[in-house]
C-alpha positions as CSV (number, residue, x, y, z in Angstrom):
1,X,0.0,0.0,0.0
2,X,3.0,2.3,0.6
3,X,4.4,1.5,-2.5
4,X,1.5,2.1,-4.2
5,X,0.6,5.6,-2.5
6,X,4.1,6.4,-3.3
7,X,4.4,5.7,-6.6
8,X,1.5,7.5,-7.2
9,X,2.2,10.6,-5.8
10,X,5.1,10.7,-8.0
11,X,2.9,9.6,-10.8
12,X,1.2,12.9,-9.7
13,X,3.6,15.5,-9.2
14,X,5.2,14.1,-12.8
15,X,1.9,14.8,-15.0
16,X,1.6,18.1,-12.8
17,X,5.4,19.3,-13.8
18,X,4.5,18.2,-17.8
19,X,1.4,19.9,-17.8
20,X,3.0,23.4,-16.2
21,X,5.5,22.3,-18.8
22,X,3.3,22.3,-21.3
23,X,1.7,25.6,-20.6
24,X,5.0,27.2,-20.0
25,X,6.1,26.3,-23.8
26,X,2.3,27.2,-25.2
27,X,2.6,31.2,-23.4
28,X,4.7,33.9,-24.5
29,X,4.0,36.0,-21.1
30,X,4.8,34.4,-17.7
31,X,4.2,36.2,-14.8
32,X,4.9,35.1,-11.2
33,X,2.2,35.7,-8.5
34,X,2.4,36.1,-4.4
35,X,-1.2,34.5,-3.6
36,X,0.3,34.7,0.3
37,X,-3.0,36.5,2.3
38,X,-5.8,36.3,-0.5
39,X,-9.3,35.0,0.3
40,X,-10.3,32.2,-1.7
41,X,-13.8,34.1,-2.8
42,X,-11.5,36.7,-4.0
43,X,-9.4,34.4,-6.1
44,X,-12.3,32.9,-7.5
45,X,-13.2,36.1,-8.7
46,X,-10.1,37.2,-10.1
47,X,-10.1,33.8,-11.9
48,X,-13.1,34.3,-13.4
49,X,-12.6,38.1,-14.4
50,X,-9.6,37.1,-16.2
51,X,-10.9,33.9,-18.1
52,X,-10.1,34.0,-21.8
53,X,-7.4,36.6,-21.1
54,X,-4.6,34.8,-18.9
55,X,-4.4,31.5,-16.7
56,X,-3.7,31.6,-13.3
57,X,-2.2,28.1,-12.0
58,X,-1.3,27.9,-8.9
59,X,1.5,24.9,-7.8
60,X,3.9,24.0,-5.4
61,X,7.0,25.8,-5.3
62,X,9.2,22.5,-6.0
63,X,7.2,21.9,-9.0
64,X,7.3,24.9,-10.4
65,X,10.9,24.9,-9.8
66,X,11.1,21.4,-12.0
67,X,8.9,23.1,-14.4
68,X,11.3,25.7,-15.2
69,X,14.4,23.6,-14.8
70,X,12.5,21.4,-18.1
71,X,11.9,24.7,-20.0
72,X,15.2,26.1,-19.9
73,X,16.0,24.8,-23.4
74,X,13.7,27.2,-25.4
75,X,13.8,29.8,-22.0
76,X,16.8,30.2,-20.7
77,X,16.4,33.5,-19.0
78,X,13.4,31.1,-16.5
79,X,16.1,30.4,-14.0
80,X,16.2,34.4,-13.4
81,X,12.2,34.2,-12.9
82,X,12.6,31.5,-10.8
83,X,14.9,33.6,-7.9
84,X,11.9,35.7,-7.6
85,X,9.7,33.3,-6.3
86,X,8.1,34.2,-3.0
87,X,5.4,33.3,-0.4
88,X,2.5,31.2,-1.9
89,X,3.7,31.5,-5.6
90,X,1.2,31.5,-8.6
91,X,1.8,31.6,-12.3
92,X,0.0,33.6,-14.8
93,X,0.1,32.3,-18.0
94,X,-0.9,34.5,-21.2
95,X,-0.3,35.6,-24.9
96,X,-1.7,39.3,-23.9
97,X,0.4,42.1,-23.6
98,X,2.2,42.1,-20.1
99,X,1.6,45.4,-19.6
100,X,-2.1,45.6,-20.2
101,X,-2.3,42.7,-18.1
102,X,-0.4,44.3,-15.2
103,X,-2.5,47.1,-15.6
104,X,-5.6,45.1,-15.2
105,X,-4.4,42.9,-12.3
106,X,-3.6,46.8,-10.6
107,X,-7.1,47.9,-10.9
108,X,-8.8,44.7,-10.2
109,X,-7.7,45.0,-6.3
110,X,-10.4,45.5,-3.9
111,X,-10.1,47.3,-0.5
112,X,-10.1,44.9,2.4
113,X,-10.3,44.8,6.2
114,X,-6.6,45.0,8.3
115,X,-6.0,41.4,10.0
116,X,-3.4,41.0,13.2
117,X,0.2,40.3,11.9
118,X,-0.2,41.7,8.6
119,X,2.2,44.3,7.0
120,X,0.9,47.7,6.5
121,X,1.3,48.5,2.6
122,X,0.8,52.2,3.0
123,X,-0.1,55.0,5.8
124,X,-2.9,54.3,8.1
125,X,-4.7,56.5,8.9
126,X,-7.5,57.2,11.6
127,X,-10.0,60.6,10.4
128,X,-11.0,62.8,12.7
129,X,-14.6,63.1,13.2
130,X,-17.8,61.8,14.7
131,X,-18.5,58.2,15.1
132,X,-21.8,55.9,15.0
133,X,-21.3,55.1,18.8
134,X,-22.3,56.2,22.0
135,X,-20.2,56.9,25.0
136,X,-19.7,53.3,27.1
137,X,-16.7,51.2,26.5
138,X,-15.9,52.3,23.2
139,X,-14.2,54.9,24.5
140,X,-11.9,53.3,26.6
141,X,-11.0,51.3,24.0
142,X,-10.4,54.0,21.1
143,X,-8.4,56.1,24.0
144,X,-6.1,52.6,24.2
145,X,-4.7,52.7,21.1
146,X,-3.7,56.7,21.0
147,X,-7.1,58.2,20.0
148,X,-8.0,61.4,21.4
149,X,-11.7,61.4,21.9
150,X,-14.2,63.4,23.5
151,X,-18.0,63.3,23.3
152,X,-20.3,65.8,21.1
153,X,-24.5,65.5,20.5
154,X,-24.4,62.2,22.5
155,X,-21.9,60.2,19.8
156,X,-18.2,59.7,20.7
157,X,-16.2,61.6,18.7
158,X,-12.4,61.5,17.4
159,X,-10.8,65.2,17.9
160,X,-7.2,64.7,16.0
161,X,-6.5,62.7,13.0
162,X,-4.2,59.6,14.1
163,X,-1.8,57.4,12.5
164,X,-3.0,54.2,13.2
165,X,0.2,52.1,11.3
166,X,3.5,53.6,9.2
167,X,4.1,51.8,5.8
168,X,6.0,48.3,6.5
169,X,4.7,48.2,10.0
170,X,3.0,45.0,11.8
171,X,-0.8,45.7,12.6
172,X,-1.3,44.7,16.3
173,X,-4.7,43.1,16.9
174,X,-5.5,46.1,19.2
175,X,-5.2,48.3,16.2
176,X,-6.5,45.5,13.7
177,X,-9.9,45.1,16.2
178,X,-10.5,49.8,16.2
179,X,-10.2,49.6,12.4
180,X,-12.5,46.7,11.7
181,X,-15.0,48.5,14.5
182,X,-14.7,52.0,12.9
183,X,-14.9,50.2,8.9
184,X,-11.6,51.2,7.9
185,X,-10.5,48.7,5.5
186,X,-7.0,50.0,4.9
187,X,-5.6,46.7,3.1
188,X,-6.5,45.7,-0.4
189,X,-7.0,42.6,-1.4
190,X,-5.6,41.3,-5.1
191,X,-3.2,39.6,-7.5
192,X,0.5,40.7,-6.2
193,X,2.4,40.3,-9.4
194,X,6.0,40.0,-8.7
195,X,7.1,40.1,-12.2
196,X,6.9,38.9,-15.8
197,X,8.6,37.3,-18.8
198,X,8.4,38.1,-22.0
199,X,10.5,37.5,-25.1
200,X,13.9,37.2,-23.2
201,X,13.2,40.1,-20.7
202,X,11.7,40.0,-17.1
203,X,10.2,43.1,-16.2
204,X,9.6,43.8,-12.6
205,X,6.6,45.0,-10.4
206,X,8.6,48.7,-10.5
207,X,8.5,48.7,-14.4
208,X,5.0,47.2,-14.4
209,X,3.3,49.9,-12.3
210,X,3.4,52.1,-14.8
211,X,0.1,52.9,-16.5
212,X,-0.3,54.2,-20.4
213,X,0.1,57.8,-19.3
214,X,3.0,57.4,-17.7
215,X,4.9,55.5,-20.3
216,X,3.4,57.9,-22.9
217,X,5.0,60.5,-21.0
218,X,8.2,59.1,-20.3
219,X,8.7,58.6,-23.9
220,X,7.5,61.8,-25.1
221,X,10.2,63.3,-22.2
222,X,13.0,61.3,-23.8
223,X,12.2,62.6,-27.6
224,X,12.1,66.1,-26.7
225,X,15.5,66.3,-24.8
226,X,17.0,64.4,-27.4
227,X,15.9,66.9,-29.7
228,X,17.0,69.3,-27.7
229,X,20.5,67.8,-27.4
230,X,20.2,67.0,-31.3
231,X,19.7,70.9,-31.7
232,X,22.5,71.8,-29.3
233,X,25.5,69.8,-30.3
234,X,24.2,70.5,-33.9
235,X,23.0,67.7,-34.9
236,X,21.3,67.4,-37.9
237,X,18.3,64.9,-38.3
238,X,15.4,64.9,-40.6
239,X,13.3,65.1,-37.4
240,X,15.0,68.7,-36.1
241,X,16.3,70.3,-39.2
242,X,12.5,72.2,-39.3
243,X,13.6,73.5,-35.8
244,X,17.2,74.1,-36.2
245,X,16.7,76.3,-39.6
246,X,13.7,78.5,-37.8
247,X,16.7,79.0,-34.5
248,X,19.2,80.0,-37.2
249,X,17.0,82.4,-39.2
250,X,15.8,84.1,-35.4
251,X,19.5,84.6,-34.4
252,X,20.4,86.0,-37.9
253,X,17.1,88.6,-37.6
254,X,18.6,89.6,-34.2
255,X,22.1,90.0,-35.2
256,X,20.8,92.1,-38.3
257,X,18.6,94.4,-35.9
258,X,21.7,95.0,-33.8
259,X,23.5,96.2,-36.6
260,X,21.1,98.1,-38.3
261,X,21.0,99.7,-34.5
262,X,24.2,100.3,-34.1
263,X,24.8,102.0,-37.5
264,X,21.6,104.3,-36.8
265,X,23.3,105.4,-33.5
266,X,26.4,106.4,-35.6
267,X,24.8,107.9,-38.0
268,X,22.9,110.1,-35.6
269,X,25.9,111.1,-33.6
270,X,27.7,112.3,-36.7
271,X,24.8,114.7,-37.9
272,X,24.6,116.2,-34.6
273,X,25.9,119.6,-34.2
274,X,28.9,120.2,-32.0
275,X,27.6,121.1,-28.2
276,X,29.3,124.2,-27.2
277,X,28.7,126.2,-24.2
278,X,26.5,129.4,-24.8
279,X,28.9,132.5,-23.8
280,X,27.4,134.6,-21.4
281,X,25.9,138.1,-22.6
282,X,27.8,140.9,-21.5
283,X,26.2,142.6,-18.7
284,X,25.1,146.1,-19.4
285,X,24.3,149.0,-17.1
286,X,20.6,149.5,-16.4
287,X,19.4,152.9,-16.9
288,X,16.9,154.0,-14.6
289,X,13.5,155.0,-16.3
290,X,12.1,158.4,-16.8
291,X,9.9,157.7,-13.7
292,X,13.5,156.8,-11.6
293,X,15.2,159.7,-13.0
294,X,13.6,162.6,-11.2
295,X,13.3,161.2,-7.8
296,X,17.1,160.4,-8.0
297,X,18.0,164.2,-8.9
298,X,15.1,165.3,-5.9
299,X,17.6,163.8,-3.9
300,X,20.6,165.0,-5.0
301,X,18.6,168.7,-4.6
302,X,18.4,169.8,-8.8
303,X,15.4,170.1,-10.7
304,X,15.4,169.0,-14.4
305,X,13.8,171.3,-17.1
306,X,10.4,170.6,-17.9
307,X,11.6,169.8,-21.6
308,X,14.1,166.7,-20.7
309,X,10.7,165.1,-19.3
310,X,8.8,165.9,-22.3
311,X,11.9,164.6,-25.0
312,X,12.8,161.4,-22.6
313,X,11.1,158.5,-25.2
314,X,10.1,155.0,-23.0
315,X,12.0,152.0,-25.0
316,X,9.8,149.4,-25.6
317,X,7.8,147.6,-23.1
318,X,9.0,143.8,-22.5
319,X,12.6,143.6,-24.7
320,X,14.3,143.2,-21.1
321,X,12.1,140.7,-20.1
322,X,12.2,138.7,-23.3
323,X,15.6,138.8,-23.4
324,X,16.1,137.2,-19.7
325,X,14.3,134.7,-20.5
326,X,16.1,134.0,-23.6
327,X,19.0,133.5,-21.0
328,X,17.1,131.4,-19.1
329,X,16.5,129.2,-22.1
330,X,20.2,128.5,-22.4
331,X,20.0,127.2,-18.8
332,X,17.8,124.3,-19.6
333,X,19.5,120.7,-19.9
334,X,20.4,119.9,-23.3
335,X,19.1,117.1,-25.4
336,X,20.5,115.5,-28.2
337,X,18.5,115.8,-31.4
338,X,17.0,119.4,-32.5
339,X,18.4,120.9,-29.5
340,X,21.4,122.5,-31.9
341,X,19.0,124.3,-33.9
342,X,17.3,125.5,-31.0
343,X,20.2,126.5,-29.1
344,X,21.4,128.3,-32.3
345,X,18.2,130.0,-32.8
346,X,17.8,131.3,-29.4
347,X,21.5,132.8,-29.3
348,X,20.3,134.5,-32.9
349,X,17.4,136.1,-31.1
350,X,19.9,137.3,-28.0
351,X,22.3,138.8,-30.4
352,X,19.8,140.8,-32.7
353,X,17.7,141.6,-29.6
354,X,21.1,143.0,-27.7
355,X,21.6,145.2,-30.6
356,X,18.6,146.7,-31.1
357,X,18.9,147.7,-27.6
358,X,21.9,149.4,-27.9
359,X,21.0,151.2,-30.8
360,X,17.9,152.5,-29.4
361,X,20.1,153.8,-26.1
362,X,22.4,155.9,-28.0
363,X,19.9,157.1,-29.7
364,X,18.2,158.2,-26.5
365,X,21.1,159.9,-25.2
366,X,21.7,161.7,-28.5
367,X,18.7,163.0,-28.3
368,X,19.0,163.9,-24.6
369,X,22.3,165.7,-25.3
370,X,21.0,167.6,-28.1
371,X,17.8,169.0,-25.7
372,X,20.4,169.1,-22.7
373,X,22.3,171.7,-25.3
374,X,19.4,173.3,-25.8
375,X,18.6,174.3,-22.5
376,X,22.0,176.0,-21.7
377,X,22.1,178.1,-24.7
378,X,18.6,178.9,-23.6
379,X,19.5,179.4,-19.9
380,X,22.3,181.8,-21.1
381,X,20.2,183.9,-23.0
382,X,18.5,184.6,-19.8
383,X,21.0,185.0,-17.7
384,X,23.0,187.7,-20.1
385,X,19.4,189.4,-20.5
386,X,19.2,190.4,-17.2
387,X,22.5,191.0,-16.7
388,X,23.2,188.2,-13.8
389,X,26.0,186.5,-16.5
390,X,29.5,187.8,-16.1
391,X,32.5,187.2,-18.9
392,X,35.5,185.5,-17.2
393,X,37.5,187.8,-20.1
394,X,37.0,191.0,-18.4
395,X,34.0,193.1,-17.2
């Protein structure tokens, strides 16, 4: 009988290694499966959602090991799938694309409640907020794991948010028993897919995490900065050369703009008039008006003749005044451009205005002189009429 049970148990585990054999030779993708921790329902499921797409055969780990060692021949890179096998090891047979597979598997996983001894996978965390109990034990019992809790419209209420469990940490059953009684269910329960095999290269759970958009953008991140290298080093492909003849023609419009600038500057600077500094008019003596004049000779105690009043001509109201602020002009701050012909201008108008006054004084005093004259031969005649005027001579 113990022969017999023997021989066929190895009779078994033979037409199990052929058949994994078998399957192994007949698939193009082989992936490698941790079942350790998932509920039987759930891997009925998972079977059944993935029926028609992959297989998922689940072995012993010696077997699978003699299954490989026989499919080296056509596989030989097998031996390094077979160093990752871990836990309660599946295998997921298929002719799909790994990747869409993987992506599959990723969002077939379902959330699940935390059991005692098992490995946190990510943060737990505890939410502040009300809960569904009311004060009694409960509270004693939240308040024993770290909970700050308090009691608000007769329900017991969490006042802080709390991490329950840190990624890699065990779960105690204290902490496993508040999450279950609050319905946290921080785990989640699906296919742990170690890695796969396809055409020569393994690809591991890292590589196979990646969704569409992230490989999309990964590639389309490597072809622009190769592009961009392309362009820099000068490169020339028939994938840049649009890009590298539109930089060239940009720099040669700038370079031609700077030139065209700089020779516009030069230009300028040669057609602008020498800056010189405006001499300063000579200063003149003010004469006192014909109002001044008679208080000034009250005070020195003579009396002018009625006609000097009557012959003294006013010169022309404002040509002082316009002419100081002519001066004033020629104190502004100069600025290139039509500032020369200005400045020019303005010393025109001093010059002829200058003139004109001078003119018009000599002309006053001639004319003052000549009345002045006047009025001594006059006053002489007087003075020899009534006899007052002697002749130094004699008499």
């Amino acid at each position: 009988m113990s022969a017999q049970k023997t021989s066929k148990a190895a009779e078994y585990k033979k037409n199990a290694v052929d058949e994994l054999v078998k399957l192994i030779k007949s698939h193009k993708v082989i992936g490698i499966i941790n079942m350790e921790g998932m509920p039987a329902p759930q891997l009925q499921r998972m079977r059944a959602q993935f029926r028609g797409k992959a297989l998922i055969y689940m072995s012993k780990l010696r077997l699978i090991k003699l299954a490989f060692e026989k499919s080296k021949e056509p596989k030989n890179e097998l031996a390094a799938l077979e160093a990752l096998l871990r836990g309660m090891p599946a295998l997921l047979l298929t002719n799909e694309n790994p990747f869409k597979i993987a992506s599959a598997i990723n969002k077939s996983r379902i959330p699940a409640p935390a059991k005692p001894g098992q490995t946190a996978t990510k943060d737990i965390i505890i939410p502040a907020g009300s809960t569904p109990f009311a004060p009694g034990p409960i509270i004693s019992e939240l308040s024993s794991t770290g909970l700050k809790t308090g009691v608000e419209a007769g329900k017991v209420t969490i006042k802080e948010e709390f991490v329950a469990a840190r990624t890699g940490d065990r779960i105690s059953p204290k902490i496993a028993d508040v999450l279950m009684k609050l319905g946290i269910e921080p785990m989640e329960v699906g296919l742990n897919l170690t890695a796969i095999y396809e055409d020569g290269m393994i690809y591991g759970k890292d590589i196979l995490a990646m969704d569409d958009t992230m490989f999309l953008g990964m590639i389309r991140k490597a072809a622009a900065e190769s592009t961009a290298l392309a362009v820099e080093i000068k490169y020339i492909t028939k994938d840049n050369i649009v890009i590298m003849l539109g930089k060239a023609q940009i720099i040669a419009e700038s370079v031609m703009a700077s030139l065209n600038l700089t020779e516009a500057h030069e230009t300028q600077e040669e057609a602008m008039p020498e800056e010189k500094t405006a001499p300063k008019p000579a200063e003149t003596k003010k004469e006192p008006r014909a109002e001044e004049k008679p208080a000034a000779k009250e005070e020195a105690g003579t009396e002018k003749p009625k006609e000097y009043k009557q012959g003294k001509e006013e010169p022309e109201a404002g040509k002082h005044d316009e002419r100081l602020s002519a001066h004033e002009l020629l104190k502004k701050p100069k600025v290139k451009g039509n500032m020369g012909k200005e400045e020019k201008n303005i010393k025109t108008k001093i010059s002829d205005d200058f003139k004109e006054e001078v003119k018009e004084e000599r002309e006053r005093r001639d004319r003052v002189f000549e009345q002045s004259t006047k009025d001594v031969e006059s006053l002489t005649q007087q003075l020899k009429k009534k006899g007052t005027l002697r002749n130094n001579s004699g008499g």
